[in-house]
C-alpha positions as CSV (number, residue, x, y, z in Angstrom):
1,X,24.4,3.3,-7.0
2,X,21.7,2.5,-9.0
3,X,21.7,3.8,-12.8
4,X,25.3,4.0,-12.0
5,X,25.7,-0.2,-10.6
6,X,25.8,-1.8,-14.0
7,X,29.2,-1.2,-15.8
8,X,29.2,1.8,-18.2
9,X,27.3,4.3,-17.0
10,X,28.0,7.6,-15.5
11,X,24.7,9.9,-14.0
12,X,25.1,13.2,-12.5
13,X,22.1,15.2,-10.4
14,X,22.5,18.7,-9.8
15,X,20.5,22.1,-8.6
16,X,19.6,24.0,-11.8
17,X,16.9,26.2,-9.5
18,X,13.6,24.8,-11.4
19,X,12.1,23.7,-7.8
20,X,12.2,26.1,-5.1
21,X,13.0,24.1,-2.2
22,X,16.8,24.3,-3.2
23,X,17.3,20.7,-3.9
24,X,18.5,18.8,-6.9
25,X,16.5,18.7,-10.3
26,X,18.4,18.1,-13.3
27,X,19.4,14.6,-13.8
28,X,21.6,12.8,-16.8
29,X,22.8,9.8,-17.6
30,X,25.2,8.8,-20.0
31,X,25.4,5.4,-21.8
32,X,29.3,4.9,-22.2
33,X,28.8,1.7,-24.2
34,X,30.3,-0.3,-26.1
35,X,26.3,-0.6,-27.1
36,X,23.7,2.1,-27.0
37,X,20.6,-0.2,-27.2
38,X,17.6,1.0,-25.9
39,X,13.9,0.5,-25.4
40,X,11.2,2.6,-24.0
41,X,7.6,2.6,-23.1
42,X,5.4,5.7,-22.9
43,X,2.4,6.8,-21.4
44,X,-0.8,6.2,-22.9
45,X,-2.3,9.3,-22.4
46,X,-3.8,11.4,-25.8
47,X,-2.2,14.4,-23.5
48,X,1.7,13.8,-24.3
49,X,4.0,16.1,-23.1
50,X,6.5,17.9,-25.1
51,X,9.3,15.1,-23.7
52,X,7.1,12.2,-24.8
53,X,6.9,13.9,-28.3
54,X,10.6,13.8,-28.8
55,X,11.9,11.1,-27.0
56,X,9.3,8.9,-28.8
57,X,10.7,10.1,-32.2
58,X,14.3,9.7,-30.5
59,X,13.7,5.3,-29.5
60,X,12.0,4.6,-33.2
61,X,16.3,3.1,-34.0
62,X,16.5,1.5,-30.7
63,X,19.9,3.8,-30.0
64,X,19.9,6.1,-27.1
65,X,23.5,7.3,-25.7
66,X,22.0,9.5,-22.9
67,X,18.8,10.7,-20.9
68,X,18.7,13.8,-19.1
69,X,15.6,14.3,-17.0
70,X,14.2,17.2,-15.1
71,X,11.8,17.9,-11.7
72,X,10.2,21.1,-11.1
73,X,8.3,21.3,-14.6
74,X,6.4,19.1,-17.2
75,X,6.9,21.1,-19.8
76,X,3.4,19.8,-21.1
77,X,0.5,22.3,-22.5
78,X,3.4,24.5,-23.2
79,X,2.9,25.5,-27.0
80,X,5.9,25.5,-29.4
81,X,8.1,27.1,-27.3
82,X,8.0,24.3,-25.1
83,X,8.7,21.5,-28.2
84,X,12.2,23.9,-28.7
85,X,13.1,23.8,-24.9
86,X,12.8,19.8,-25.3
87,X,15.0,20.0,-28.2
88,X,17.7,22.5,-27.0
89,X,17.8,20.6,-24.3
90,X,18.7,17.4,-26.4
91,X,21.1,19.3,-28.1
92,X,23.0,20.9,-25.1
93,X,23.6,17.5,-23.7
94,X,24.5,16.3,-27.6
95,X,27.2,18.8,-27.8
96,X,28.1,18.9,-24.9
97,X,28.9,14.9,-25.1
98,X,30.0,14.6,-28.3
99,X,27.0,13.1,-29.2
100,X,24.2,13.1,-31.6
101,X,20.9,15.0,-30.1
102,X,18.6,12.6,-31.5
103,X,20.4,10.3,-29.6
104,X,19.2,11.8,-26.5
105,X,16.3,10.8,-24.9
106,X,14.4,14.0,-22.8
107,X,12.3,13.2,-19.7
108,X,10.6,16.1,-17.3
109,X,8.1,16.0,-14.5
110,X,6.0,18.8,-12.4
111,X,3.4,20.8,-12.9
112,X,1.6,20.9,-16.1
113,X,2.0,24.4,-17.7
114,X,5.3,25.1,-16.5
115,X,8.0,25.5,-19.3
116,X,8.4,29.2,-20.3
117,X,11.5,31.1,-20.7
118,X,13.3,30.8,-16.9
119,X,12.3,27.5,-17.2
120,X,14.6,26.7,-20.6
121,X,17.2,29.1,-18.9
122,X,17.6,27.0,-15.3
123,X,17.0,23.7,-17.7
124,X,19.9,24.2,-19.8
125,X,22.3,25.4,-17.4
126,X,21.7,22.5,-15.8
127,X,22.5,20.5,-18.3
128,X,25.7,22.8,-18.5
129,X,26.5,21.8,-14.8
130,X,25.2,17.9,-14.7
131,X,27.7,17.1,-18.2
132,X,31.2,17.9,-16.2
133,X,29.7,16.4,-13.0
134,X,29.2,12.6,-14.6
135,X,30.7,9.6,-12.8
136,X,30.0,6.3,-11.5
137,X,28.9,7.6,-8.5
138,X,26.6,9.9,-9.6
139,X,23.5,7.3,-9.6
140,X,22.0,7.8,-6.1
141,X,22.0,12.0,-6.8
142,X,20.1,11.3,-10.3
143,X,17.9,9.9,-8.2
144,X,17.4,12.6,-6.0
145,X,17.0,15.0,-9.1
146,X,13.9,13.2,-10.2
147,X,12.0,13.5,-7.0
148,X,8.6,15.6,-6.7
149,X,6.5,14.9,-4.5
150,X,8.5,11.7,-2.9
151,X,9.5,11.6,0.6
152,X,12.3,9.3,-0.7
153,X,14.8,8.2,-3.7
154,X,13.7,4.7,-5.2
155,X,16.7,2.5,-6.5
156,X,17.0,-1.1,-6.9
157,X,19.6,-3.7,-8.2
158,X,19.4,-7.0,-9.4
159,X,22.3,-9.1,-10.3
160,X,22.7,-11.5,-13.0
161,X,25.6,-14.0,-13.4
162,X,28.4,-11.7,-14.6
163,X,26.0,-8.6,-15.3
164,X,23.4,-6.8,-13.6
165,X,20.9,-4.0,-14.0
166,X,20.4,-0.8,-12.0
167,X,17.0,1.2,-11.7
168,X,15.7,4.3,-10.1
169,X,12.4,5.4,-10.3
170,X,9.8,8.5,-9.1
171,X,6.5,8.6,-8.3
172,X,4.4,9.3,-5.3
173,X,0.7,10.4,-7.1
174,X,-0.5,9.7,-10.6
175,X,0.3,5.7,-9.9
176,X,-2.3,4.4,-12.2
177,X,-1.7,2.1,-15.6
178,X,-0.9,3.0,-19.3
179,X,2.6,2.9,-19.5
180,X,4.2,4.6,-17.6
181,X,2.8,6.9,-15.3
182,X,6.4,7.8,-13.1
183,X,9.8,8.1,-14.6
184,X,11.8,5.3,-14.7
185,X,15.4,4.8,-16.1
186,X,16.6,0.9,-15.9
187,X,20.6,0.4,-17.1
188,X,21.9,-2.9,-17.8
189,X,25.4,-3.7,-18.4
190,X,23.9,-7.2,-20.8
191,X,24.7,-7.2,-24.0
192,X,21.2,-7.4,-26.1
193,X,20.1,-6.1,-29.3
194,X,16.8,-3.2,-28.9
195,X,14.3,-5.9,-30.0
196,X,15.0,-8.3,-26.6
197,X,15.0,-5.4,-24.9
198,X,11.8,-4.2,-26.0
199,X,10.2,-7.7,-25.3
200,X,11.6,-7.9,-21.6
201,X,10.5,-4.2,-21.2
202,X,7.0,-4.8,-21.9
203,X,6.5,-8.0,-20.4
204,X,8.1,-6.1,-17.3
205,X,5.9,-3.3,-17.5
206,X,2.8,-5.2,-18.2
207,X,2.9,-7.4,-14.4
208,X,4.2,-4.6,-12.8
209,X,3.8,-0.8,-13.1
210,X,1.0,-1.6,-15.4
211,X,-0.9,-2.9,-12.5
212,X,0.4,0.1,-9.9
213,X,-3.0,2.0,-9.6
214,X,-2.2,4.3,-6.7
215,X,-5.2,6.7,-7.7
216,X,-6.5,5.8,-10.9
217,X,-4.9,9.1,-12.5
218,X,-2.9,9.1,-15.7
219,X,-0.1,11.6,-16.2
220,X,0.7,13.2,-19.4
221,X,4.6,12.8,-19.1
222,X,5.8,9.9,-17.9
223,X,8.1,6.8,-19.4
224,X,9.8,3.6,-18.6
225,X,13.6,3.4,-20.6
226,X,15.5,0.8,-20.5
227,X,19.1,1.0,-21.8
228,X,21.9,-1.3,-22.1
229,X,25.6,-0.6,-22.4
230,X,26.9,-4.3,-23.6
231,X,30.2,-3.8,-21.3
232,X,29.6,-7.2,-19.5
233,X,30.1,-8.2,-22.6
234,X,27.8,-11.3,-21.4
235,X,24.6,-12.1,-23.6
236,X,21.9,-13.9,-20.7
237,X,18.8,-15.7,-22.3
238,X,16.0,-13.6,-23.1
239,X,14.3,-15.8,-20.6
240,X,16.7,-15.1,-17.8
241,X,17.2,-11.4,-18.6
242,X,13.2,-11.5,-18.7
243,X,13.0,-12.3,-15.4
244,X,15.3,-10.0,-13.8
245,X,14.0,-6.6,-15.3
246,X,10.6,-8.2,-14.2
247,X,11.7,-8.5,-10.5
248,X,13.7,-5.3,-10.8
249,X,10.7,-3.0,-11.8
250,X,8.4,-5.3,-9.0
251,X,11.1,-3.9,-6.6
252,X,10.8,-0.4,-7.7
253,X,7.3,-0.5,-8.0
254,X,6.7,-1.6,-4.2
255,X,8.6,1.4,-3.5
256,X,6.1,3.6,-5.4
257,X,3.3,2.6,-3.9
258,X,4.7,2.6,-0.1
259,X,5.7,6.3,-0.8
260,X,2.1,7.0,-2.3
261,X,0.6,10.8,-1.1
262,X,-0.4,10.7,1.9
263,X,-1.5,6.8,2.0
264,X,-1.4,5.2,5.1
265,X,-2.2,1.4,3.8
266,X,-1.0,-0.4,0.9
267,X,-3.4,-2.1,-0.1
268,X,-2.6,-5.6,-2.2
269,X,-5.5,-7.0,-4.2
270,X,-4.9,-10.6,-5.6
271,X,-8.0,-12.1,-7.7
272,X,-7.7,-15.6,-8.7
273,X,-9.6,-18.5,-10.2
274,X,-10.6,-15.9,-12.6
275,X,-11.5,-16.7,-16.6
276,X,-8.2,-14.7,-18.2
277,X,-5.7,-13.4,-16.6
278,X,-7.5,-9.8,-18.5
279,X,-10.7,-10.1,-16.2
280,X,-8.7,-10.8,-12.9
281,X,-6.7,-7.3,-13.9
282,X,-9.8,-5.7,-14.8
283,X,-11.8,-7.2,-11.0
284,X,-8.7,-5.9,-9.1
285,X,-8.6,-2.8,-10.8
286,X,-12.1,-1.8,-10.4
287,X,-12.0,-2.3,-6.5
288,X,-8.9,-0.5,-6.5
289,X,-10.1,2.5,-7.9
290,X,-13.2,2.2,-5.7
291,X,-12.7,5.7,-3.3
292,X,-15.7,4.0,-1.2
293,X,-13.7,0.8,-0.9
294,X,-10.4,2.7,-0.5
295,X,-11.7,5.3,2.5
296,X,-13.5,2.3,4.3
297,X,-9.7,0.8,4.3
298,X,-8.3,4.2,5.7
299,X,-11.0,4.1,8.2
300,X,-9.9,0.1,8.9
301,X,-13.5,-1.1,8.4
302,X,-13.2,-4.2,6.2
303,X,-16.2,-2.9,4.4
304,X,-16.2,-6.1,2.2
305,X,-19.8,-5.0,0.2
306,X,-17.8,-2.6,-1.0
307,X,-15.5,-5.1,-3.0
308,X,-18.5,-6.9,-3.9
309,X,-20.2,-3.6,-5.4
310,X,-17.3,-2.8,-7.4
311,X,-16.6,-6.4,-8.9
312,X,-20.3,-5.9,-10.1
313,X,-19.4,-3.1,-12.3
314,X,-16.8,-5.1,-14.3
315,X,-17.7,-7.2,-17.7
316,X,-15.5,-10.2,-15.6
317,X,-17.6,-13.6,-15.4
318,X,-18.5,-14.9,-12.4
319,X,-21.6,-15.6,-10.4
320,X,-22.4,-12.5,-8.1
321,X,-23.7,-14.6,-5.7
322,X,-20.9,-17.4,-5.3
323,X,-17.8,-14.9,-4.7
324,X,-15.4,-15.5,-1.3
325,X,-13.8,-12.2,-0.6
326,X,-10.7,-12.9,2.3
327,X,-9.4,-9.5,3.7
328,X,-5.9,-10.0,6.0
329,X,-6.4,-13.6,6.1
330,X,-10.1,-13.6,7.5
331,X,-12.8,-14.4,5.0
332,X,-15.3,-12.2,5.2
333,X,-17.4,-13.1,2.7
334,X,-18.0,-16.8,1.2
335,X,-20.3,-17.3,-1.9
336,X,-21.6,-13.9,-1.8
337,X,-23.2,-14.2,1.9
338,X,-21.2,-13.1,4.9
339,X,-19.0,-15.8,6.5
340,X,-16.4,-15.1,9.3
341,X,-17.4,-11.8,11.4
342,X,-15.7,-8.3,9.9
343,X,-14.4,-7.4,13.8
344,X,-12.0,-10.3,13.2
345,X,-10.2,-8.2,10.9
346,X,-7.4,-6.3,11.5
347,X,-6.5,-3.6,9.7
348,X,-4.3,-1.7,11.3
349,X,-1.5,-2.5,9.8
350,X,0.0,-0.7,6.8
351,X,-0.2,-3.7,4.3
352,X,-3.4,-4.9,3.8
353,X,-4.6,-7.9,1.3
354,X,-7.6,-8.3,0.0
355,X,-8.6,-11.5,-2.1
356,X,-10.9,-12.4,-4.3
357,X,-12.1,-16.3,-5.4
358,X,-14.3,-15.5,-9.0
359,X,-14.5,-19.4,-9.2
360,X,-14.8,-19.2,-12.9
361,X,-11.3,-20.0,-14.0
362,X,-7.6,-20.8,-13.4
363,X,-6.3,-17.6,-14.0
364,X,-4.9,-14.8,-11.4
365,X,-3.7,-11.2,-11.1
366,X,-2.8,-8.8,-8.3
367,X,-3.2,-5.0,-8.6
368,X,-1.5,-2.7,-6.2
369,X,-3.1,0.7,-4.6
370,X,-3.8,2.6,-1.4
371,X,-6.0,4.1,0.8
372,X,-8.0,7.9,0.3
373,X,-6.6,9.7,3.3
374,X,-7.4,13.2,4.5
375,X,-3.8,13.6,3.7
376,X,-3.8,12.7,0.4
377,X,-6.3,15.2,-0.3
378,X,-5.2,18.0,1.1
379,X,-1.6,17.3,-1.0
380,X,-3.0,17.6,-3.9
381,X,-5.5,20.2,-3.3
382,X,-2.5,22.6,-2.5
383,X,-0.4,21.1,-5.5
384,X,0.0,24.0,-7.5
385,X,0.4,26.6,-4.7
């Protein structure tokens, strides 16, 4: 169920008509308490979206009773007009709850430009159809409602000893770092006060969709909220509770990148004895968003110069000439001179891991991404149309 497994919560998803293929894409969820704590991290991006404007004014008191997200529009680039749609739609599910609008955080995702008049119309009707249809089981057609360009709903659980915490997430393009390129809503039924929650949020965030770079693009909309409802009435260790949102968002995030447009490997890039934990993000990252690197990997040629090419462009230290590079299992490359032959490689399967010894340090990271398919392409070429 997942917004809906941890004890009081309701959701609701429901078709409001913003997408044309019929399908759900209003979505709300509704903190029933006893506690409305809350935290939230937003995308990076200078380019905020009319959403990210409010909702980051709604989190600044750590109380959110309710989120209602949409598909089929960003409502981003959309002028004034677009500022009031976020904030009628705040208010609609306010009174329609009994609640306070700035209580209410707003979330929407789709095409940029998107949010005129039919849009607010479809928007807040569905809000007028998602508030009577709340309930417990409403978690797994919230997550539906959120859905773009996934081929499938992403929803985890983790359990904790007497509470738990439910997520869903989407995301299929747009995968890469800043906090938080998708939409994610995390409900916990712990019993913490908005300043834990903040801390376990960003350390979450920062090992795990922080380091999700699908296609090195940043969206202009997107967030991570996490909200807690106390009704365990338990009160785990910031430690413990830590842990738990950490493995819950390293579930969901798997799940992004295996639905990524059009990928067809998912490529896991692990860099260790590096000299911070910062230059083993920023080694990994740069081969990820290498689009030679990632089409030799569609192609399955372990194309290992590649790596070697990108590492150079980084300000990591290490020796460019004493670098092992290991790609499923095989090392390829050992002290920057070619060891074990590339045709021992096989990388056929979907997963594929790449790692890389800097032999500078102790330190290690591992940054997730994909191939550059023909199919990924074409997607995105056509997004808009």
């Amino acid at each position: 169920m997942s917004v809906t497994h941890a004890a009081g919560f309701a959701a609701a998803g429901v078709v409001a008509g913003l997408k044309s293929t019929g399908k759900p894409d209003v979505a709300l969820v509704r903190n029933l308490g006893p506690s409305t704590a809350a935290a939230v991290v937003f995308t990076s991006n200078r380019a905020k979206a009319n959403p990210i404007l409010w909702s980051q004014q709604v989190i600044t008191d750590g109380i959110v009773e309710a989120i209602v997200l949409n598909s089929g529009g960003a409502n981003c680039y959309t002028g004034a007009f677009g500022f009031q749609t976020t904030h009628a739609t705040a208010e609609a599910v306010g009174a329609g709850l009994g609640i306070s609008a700035g209580d209410v955080l707003v979330c929407s995702t789709g095409l940029i430009g998107v949010g005129g008049q039919d849009f607010r119309d479809k928007l807040l009707a569905g809000v007028a159809s998602a508030i009577p249809a709340l309930g417990v089981g409403g978690g797994h057609d919230a997550a539906l409602a959120i859905m773009t360009t996934d081929s499938k709903p992403k929803e985890a659980v983790v359990e904790g000893a007497g509470w738990s915490i439910g997520g869903m997430a989407k995301g299929a393009g747009m995968l890469a770092p800043g906090l938080a390129t998708m939409l994610v809503v995390l409900t916990t039924d712990a019993k913490l006060d908005p300043g834990d929650l903040d801390s376990a949020l960003r350390h979450a965030t920062r090992v795990t969709f922080d380091r999700l770079d699908s296609d090195g693009c940043m969206s202009t909309n997107d967030q991570v909220s996490l909200l807690a409802s106390g009704a365990s009435g338990v009160t785990p260790s910031l430690e413990v509770f830590t842990a738990a949102v950490t493995a819950l968002c390293a579930d969901l995030a798997a799940q992004l990148q295996a639905d990524a447009e059009g990928a067809s490997h998912n490529i896991s890039i692990e860099t260790i004895n590096a000299a911070s934990e910062d230059e083993a993000v920023e080694v990994g990252r740069s081969v990820a968003r290498n689009n030679l690197f990632k089409a030799a990997v569609f192609g399955n040629d372990p194309n290992w110069g590649r790596v070697l090419a990108a590492i150079g462009t980084t300000s990591a230290q290490f020796d460019p000439y004493d670098v092992d590079v290991t790609m499923n299992g095989v090392r390829v490359c050992r002290s920057g001179e070619p060891d074990e032959p590339s045709d021992a490689v096989d990388l056929t399967p979907r997963a594929t891991h790449v790692l890389i010894d800097l032999k500078v340090g102790t330190a290690t990271a591992t940054i997730l991404t994909n191939d550059l398919t023909h199919d990924y392409v074409h997607e995105n070429s056509a997004y808009s149309s």
